[in-house]
matplotlib code that plots the C-alpha trace (Angstrom):
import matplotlib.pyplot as plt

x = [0.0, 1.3, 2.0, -0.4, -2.9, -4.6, -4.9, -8.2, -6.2, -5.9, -9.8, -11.5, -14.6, -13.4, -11.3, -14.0, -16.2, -13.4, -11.9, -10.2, -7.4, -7.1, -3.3, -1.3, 1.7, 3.1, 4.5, 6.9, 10.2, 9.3, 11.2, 8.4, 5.9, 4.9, 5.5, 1.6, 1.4, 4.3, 2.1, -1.3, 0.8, 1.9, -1.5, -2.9, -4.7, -5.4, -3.3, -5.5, -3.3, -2.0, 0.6, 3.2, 2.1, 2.2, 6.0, 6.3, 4.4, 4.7, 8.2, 6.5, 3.6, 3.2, 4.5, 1.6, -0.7, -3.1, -2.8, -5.9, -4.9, -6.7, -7.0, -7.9, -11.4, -11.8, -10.7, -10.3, -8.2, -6.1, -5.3, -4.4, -2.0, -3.7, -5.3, -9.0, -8.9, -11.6, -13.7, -11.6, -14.7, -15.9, -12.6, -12.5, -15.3, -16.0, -12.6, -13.8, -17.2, -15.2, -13.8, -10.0, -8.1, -8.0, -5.4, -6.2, -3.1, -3.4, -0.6, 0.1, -2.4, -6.1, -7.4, -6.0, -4.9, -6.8, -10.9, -10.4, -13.7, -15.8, -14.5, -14.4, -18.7, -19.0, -18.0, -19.5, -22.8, -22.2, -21.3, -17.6, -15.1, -12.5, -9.6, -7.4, -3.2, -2.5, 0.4, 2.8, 0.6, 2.4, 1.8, 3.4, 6.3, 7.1, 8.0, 9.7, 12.2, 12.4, 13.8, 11.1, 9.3, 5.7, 5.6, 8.3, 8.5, 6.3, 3.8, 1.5, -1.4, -1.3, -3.4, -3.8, -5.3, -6.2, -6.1, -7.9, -10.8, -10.2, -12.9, -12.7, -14.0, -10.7, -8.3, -9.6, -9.3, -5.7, -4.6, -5.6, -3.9, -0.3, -0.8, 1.8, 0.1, 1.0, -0.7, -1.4, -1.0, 0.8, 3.9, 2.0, -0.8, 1.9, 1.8, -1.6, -2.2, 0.5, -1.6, -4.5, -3.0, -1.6, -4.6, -6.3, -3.9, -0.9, 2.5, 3.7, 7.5, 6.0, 8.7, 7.7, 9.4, 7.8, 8.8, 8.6, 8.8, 9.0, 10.9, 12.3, 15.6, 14.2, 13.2, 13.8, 13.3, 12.9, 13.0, 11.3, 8.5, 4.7, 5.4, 8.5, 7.8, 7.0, 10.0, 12.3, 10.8, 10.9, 14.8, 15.2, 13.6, 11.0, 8.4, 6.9, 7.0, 4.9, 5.7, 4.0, 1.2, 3.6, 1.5, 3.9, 3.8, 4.0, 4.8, 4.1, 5.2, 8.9, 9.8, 9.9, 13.0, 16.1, 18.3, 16.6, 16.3, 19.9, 20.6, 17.9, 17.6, 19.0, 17.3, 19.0, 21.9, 23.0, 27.0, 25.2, 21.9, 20.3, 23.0, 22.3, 24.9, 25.8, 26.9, 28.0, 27.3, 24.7, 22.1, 22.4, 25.4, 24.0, 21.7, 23.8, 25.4, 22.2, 20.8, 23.8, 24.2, 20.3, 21.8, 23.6, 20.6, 21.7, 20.0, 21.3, 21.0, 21.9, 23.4, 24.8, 27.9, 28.2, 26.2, 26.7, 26.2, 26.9, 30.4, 29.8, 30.8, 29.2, 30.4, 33.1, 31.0, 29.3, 31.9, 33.6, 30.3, 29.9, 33.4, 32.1, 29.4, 32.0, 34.6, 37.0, 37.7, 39.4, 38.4, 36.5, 36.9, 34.5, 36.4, 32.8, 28.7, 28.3, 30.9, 28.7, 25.6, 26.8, 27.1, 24.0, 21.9, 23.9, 22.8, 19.6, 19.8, 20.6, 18.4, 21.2, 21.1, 24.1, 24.2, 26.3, 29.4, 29.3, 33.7, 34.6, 36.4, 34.8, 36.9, 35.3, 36.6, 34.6, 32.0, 29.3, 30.4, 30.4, 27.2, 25.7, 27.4, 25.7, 22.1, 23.0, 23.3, 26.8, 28.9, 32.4, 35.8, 37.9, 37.7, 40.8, 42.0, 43.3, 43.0, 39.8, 41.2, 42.9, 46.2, 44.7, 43.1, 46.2, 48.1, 45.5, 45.3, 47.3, 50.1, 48.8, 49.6, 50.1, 49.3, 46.2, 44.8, 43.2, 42.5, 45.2, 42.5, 40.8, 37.6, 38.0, 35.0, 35.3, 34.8, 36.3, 37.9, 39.5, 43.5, 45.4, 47.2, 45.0, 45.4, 49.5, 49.9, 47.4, 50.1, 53.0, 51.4, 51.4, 47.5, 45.7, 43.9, 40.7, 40.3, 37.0, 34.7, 31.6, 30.0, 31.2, 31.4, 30.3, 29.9, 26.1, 23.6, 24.0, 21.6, 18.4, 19.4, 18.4, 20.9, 23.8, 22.7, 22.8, 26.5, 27.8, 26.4, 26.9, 23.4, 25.0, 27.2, 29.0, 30.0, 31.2, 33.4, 34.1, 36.8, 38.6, 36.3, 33.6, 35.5, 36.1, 32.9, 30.8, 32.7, 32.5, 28.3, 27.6, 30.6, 32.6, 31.3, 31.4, 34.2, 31.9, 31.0, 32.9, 34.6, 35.5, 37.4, 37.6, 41.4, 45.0, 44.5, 40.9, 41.7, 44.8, 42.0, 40.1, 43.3, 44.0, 40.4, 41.2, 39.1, 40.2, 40.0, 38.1, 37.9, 40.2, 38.5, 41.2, 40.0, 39.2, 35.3, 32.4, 30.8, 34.1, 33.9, 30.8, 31.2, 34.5, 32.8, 30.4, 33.2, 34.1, 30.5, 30.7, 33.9, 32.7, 29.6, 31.1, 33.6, 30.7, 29.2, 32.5, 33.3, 29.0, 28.7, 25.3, 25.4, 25.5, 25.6, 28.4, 25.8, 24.8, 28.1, 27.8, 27.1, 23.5, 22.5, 20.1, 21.1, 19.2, 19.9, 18.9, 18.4, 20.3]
y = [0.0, 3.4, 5.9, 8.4, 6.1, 3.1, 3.7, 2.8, -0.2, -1.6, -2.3, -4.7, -3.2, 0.3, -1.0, -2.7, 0.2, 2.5, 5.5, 8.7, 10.8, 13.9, 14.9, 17.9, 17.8, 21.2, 23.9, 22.0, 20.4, 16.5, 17.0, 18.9, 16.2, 14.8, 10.9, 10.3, 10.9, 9.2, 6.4, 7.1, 7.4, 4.2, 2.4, 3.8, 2.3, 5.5, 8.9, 11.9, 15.1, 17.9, 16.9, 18.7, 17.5, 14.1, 14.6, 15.2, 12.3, 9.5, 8.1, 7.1, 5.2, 1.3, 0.2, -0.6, 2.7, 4.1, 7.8, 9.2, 12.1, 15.9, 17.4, 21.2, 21.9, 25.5, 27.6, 30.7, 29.0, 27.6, 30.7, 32.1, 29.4, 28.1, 24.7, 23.6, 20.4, 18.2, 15.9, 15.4, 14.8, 12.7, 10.7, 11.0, 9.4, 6.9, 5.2, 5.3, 4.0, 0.7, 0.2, 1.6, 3.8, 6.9, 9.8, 13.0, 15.1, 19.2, 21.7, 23.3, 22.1, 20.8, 23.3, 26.5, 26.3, 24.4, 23.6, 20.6, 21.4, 21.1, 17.1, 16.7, 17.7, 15.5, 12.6, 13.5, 13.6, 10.2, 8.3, 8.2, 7.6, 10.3, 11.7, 14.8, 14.6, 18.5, 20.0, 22.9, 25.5, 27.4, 30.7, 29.5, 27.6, 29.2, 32.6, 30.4, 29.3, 33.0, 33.9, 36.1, 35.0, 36.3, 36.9, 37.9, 38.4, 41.7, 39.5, 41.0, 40.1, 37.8, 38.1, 35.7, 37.1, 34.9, 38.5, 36.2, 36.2, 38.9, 41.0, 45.5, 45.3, 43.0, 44.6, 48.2, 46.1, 44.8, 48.3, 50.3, 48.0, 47.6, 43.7, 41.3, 40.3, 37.3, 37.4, 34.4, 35.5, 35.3, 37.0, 39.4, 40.4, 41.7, 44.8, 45.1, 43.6, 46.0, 48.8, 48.0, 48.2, 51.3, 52.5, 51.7, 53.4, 51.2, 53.4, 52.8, 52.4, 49.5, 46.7, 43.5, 40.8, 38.6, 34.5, 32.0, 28.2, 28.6, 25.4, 24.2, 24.9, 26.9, 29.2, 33.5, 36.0, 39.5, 42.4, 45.9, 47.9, 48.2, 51.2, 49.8, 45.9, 46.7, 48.6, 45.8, 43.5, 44.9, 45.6, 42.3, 41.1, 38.9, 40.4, 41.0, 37.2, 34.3, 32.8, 35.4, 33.5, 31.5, 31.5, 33.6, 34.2, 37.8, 39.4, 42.6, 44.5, 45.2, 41.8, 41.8, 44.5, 43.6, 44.4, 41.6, 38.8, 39.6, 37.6, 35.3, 34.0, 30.5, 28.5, 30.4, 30.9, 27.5, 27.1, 25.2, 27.1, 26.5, 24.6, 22.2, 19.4, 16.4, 13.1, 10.8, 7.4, 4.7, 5.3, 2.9, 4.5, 7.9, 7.9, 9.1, 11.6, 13.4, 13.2, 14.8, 17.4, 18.4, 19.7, 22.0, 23.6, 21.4, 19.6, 16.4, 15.3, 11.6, 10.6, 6.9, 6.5, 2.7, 0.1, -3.0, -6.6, -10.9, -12.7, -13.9, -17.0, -17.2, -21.0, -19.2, -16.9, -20.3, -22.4, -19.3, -19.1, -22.5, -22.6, -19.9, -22.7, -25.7, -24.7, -23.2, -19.6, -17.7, -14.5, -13.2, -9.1, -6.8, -3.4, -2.3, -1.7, -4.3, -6.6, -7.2, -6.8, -9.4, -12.3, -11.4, -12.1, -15.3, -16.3, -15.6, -17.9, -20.7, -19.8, -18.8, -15.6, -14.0, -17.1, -18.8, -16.1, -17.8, -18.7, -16.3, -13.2, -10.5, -7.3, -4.0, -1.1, 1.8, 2.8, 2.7, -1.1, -1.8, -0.1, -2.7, -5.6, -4.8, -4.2, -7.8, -8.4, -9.3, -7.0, -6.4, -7.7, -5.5, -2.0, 0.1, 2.4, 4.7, 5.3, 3.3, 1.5, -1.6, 0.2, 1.1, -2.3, -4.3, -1.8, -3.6, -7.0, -9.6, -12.0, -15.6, -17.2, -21.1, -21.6, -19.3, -19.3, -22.9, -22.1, -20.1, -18.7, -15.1, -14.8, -11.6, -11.1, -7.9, -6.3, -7.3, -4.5, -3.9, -3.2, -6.3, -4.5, -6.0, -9.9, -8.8, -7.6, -10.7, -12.9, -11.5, -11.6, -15.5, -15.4, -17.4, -15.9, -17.0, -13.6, -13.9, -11.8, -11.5, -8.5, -6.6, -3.1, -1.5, 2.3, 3.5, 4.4, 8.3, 10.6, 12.0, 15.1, 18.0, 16.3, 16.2, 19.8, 21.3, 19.5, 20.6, 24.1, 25.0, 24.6, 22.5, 24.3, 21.9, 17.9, 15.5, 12.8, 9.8, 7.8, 8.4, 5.9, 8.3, 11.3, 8.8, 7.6, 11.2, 12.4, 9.7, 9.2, 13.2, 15.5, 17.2, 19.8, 23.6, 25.8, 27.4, 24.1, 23.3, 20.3, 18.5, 15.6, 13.0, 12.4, 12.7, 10.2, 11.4, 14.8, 13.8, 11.8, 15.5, 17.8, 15.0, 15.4, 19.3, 19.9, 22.4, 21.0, 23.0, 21.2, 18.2, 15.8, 16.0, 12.2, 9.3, 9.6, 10.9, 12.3, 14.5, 15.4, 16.3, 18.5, 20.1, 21.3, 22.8, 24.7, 26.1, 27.3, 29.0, 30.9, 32.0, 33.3, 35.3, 36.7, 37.8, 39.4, 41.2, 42.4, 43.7, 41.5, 39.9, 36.1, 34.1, 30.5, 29.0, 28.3, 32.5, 33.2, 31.5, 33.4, 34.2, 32.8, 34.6, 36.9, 37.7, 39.2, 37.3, 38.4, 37.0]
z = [0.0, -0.7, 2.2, 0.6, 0.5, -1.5, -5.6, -7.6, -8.7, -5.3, -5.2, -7.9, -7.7, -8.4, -11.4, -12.8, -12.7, -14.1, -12.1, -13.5, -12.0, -12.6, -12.3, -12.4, -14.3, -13.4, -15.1, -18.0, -15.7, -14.8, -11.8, -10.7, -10.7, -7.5, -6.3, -6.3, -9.6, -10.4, -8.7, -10.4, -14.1, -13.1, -13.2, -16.1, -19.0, -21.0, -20.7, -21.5, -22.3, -24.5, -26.7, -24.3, -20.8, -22.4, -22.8, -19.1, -17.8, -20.3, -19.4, -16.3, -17.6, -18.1, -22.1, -24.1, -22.2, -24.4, -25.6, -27.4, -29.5, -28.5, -31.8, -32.3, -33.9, -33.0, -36.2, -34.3, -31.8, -34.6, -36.5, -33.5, -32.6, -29.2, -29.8, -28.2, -27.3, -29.1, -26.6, -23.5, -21.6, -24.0, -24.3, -20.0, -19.3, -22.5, -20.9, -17.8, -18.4, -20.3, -17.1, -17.5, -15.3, -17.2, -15.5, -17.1, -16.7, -17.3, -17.0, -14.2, -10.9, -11.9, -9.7, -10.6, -14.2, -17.3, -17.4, -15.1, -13.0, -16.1, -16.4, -13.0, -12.8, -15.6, -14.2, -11.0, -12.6, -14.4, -10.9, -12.4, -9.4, -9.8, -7.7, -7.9, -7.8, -6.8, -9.2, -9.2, -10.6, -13.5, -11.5, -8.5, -10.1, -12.6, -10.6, -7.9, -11.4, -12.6, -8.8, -8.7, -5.0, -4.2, -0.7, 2.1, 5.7, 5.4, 3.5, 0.6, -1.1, -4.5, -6.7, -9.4, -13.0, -16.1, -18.8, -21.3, -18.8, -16.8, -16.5, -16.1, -12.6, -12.0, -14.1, -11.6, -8.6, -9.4, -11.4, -7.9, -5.3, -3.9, -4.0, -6.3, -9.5, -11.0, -14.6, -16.9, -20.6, -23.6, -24.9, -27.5, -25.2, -22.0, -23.0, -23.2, -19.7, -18.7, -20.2, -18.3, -15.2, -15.8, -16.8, -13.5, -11.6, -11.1, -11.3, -15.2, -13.2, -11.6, -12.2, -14.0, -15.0, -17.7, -18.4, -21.5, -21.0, -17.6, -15.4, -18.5, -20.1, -22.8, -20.0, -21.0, -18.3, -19.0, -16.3, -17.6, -15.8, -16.8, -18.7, -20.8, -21.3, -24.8, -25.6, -24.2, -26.0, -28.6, -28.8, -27.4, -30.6, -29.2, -30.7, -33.2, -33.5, -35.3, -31.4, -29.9, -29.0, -26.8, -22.9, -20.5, -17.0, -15.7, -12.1, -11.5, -8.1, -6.2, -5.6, -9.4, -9.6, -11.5, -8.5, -6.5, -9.6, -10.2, -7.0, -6.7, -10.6, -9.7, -12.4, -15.6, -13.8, -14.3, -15.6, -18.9, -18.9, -22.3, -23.6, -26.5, -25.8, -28.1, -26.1, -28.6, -27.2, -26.7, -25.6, -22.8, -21.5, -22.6, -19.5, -16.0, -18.3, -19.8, -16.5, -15.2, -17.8, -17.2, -13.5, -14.9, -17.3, -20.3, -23.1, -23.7, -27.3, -27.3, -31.2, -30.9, -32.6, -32.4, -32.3, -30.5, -32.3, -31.2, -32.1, -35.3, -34.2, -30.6, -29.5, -27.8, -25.5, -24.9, -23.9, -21.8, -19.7, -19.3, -18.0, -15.5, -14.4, -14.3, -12.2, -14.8, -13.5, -10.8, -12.0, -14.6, -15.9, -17.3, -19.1, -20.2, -19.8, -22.9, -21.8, -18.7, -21.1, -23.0, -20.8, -18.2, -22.0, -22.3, -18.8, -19.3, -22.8, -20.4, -17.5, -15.3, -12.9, -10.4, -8.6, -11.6, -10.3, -6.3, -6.0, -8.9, -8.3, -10.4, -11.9, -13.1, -14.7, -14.5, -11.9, -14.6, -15.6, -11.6, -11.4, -14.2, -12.5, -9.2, -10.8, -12.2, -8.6, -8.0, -6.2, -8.0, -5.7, -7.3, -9.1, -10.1, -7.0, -9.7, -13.1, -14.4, -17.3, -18.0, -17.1, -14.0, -13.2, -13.8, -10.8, -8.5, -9.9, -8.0, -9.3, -9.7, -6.5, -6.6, -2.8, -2.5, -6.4, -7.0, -10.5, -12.7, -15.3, -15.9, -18.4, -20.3, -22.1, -24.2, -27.3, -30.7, -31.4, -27.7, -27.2, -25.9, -23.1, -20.4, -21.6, -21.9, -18.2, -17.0, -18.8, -17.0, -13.8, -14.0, -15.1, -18.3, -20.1, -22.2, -24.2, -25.8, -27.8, -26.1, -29.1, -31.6, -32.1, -35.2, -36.6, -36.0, -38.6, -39.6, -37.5, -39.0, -41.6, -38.6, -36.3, -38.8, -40.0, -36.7, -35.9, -39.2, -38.8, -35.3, -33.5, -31.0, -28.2, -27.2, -27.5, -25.3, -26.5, -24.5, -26.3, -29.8, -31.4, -30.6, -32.4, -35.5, -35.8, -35.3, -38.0, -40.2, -39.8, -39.3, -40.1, -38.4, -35.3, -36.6, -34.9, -32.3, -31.0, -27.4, -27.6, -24.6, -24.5, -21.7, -22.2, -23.7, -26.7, -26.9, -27.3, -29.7, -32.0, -31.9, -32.8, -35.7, -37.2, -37.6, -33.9, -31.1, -27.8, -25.3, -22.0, -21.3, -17.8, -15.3, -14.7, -17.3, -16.2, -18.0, -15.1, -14.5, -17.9, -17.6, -14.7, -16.6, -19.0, -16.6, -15.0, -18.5, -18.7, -15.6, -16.2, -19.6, -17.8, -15.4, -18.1, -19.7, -16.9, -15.3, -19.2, -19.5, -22.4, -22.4, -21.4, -24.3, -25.8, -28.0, -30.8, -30.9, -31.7, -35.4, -38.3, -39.1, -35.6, -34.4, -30.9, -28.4, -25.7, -22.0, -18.7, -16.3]

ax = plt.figure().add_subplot(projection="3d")
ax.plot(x, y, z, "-o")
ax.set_aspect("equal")
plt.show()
């Protein structure tokens, strides 16, 4: 049972009947989302929701979920650029009625932002069993991202305006108090909603800061007053824009000012705030380092640049492992994710799990290849202390010892295109060695035309690359990265590869690890930041620098 309580699913009868949860999905970050909805997407058998809430909330539904597309049918609405979504009650509760656990997920909080009470009647009126998950609303989170807070220790009133509904008795109300406004609109109409408050009687020096995309790392901020939004915008070249319709989320009142956002703007004043960052690898390795990258305001962009394949000839994969079953191993190594990839699939073939590995001392190199072996289930008994490579495993690895080793032979499964330096110093230790090819590694399928467009032409800012095959093999399926693109490089003979395919090296990892590569290149992000700021240059991203890019200038 979960600690907030028992889901629909937990009760037959409900499920039967059908049940519908209404969920906020907050303002646009899926950090933001809270763990029962995590719980209730979970469950589901039909996701209702706009095409951009379902990209916050699908990665945590069941496989097979069903999706129902909400197609626009309002022609105003459409040449206006704000879809009306077609039937959601209808599509709610004809779900719902066939017995299936329908979450209906809105922007923002149910409650506060969207026409969720509409639904929620209708299914109250049809004895539909429904719940509510409460969200971030977008008018409370997406201030809190701007650095923009609401309320202090002297407290103030809030008030909350929608300015497509609001009506001239509220626009008066708002325009002749002292109380914070936060203001739901879109980026062509602040002006307008600035006007009216200035015209009932708020101060036109008023300060106000306005925000696009807000929680996400397309996120813009822009500080002005009520009197001068449209100016800045203007010579910001927002607007005029075919984005314009593009909702926004204004604050209007002191704890708006510059001065103070200039302290408190934590969100876009991340080292990599914006960034658009290749990382050439599977996408199985890809994962801890995107995630990573997306802590310092990045966006991963995740281009394999290998592929991974079986041994041709596999009966020596199978005769290795069976050795592992029989008795024929001291040791067995793993240099790599796929290595360990590679023979958990072969256990599995033959119905064996971790248990197979009880007597066998078991090598990693890597914390990520560790990290597989233990979701595998078996903890490693020796990882480098050092350097994590094979140079670095074989300062650790112990002679073969007659008295105290039974068995004299290590199982190096491995790829087929790995160096021999590890079987070498095994040899010389005393050790044998049954070197086997457990996959093969072969150059990946080019990336769609936009992704080798945007490398060639410098719409990425930067790109990570994690070993020189990964430099060889970008080029050779994509082209080679345009000079305003950061390169980092996770080593020497990495960055060697780079300088010999006519790349400048950027950021060189002071450790063979992705993650301090990673956070490398987020120190070189944060010292060109503050350059920029100590110089007064506006804060900018590699990929503005290219020609014809398009600059804008961001408030930071």
């Amino acid at each position: 049972m979960s600690p907030t309580g028992p889901a629909a699913s937990d009760f037959p009868a409900l499920s039967a009947q059908g049940h519908v949860t209404f969920l906020g999905a907050g303002p646009g970050d899926p950090g933001l989302l809270t763990l029962r909805a995590v719980e209730a997407l979970a469950s589901a058998d039909v996701l209702v929701a706009e095409p951009d809430v379902l990209g916050v909330i699908r990665c945590h539904a069941r496989a097979g979920v069903s999706t129902p597309e909400l197609a626009v049918v309002d022609a105003q609405s459409t040449a206006a650029g704000v879809p009306v979504l077609r039937d959601a009650v209808n599509l709610v509760m004809e779900a719902a009625k066939g017995g299936r656990r329908v979450v209906r997920a809105v922007s923002g909080d149910p409650g506060l932002d969207g026409n969720a009470g509409a639904e929620m009647l209708a299914c109250a009126t049809a004895g539909v069993p429904f719940e509510v998950v409460p969200g971030v609303a977008n008018v409370v989170g997406v201030p809190a991202y701007a650095g923009v807070p609401l309320r202090d220790t002297q407290g103030a009133d809030v008030r909350f305006v929608d300015a497509r509904t609001a009506s001239d008795r509220c626009w008066t109300e708002v325009g002749a108090s002292d109380a914070t406004a936060v203001i739901s609109t879109t980026l062509d109409s602040v002006a307008s909603a600035a006007g009216e408050l200035v015209s009932a009687g708020r101060k036109p020096d008023t300060p106000l800061t306005v925000t696009v995309a807000g929680t996400t790392t397309r996120q813009r901020t822009w500080t002005a007053t009520l009197g001068t939004i449209a100016q800045v915008l203007k010579q910001a070249k927002v607007l005029p824009s075919p984005e314009g319709h593009q909702p926004v989320i204004a604050v209007v009142g002191e704890r708006s000012s510059a001065a103070q956002r200039d302290q408190l703007a934590w969100f876009e004043s991340k080292p990599l705030f914006g960034w658009k960052v290749l990382v050439p690898r599977t996408k199985e390795q890809a994962a801890s380092l995107s995630d990573q990258l997306r802590s310092y305001g990045a966006v991963p962009h995740e281009v394999p640049t290998i592929a991974v394949e079986p041994p041709r000839t596999p009966q020596q994969m199978e005769r290795a492992v069976k050795g592992l079953v029989t008795g024929r191993y001291e040791w067995i190594a793993f240099t790599s994710v796929n290595a360990v990839k590679a023979v958990r699939e072969k256990f599995e073939e033959y119905g064996l799990d971790a248990r197979a590995f009880a007597g066998i001392k078991v090598a990693a190199v890597g914390e990520q290849t560790a990290a597989a072996l233990v979701d595998f289930g078996v903890k490693p008994d020796l990882v480098p202390s050092g350097e994590q490579s094979a140079a670095g495993l074989l300062e650790d690895w112990p002679p073969y010892d007659p008295v105290f080793d039974p068995i004299d032979r290590v199982f190096l499964p491995r790829a087929d295109i790995a160096t021999e330096t590890l079987v070498a110093g095994l040899i010389e230790l005393g050790w044998e060695v049954d070197d086997v090819t457990a996959y093969r590694t072969v150059r990946a399928s080019p990336p769609p035309a936009d992704t080798r467009e945007a490398i060639k032409g410098g719409g990425f800012d930067a790109v990570l690359f994690t070993s020189s095959s990964t430099v060889r093999n970008l080029v050779g399926i994509a082209g080679k990265p345009h000079n305003v693109t950061v390169i980092a490089c996770i080593g020497p003979a990495t960055a060697k590869t780079a300088e010999e395919h006519g790349l400048r090296v950027d950021v060189l990892s002071p450790e063979p690890s992705v993650h301090k590569l990673a956070e490398a290149l987020a120190e070189f992000g944060e010292r060109r930041r503050e350059a920029a700021k100590e110089a007064g240059d506006p804060v900018t991203r590699p990929s503005e620098r290219r020609p014809g890019a398009r600059r804008r200038r961001t408030t930071t």
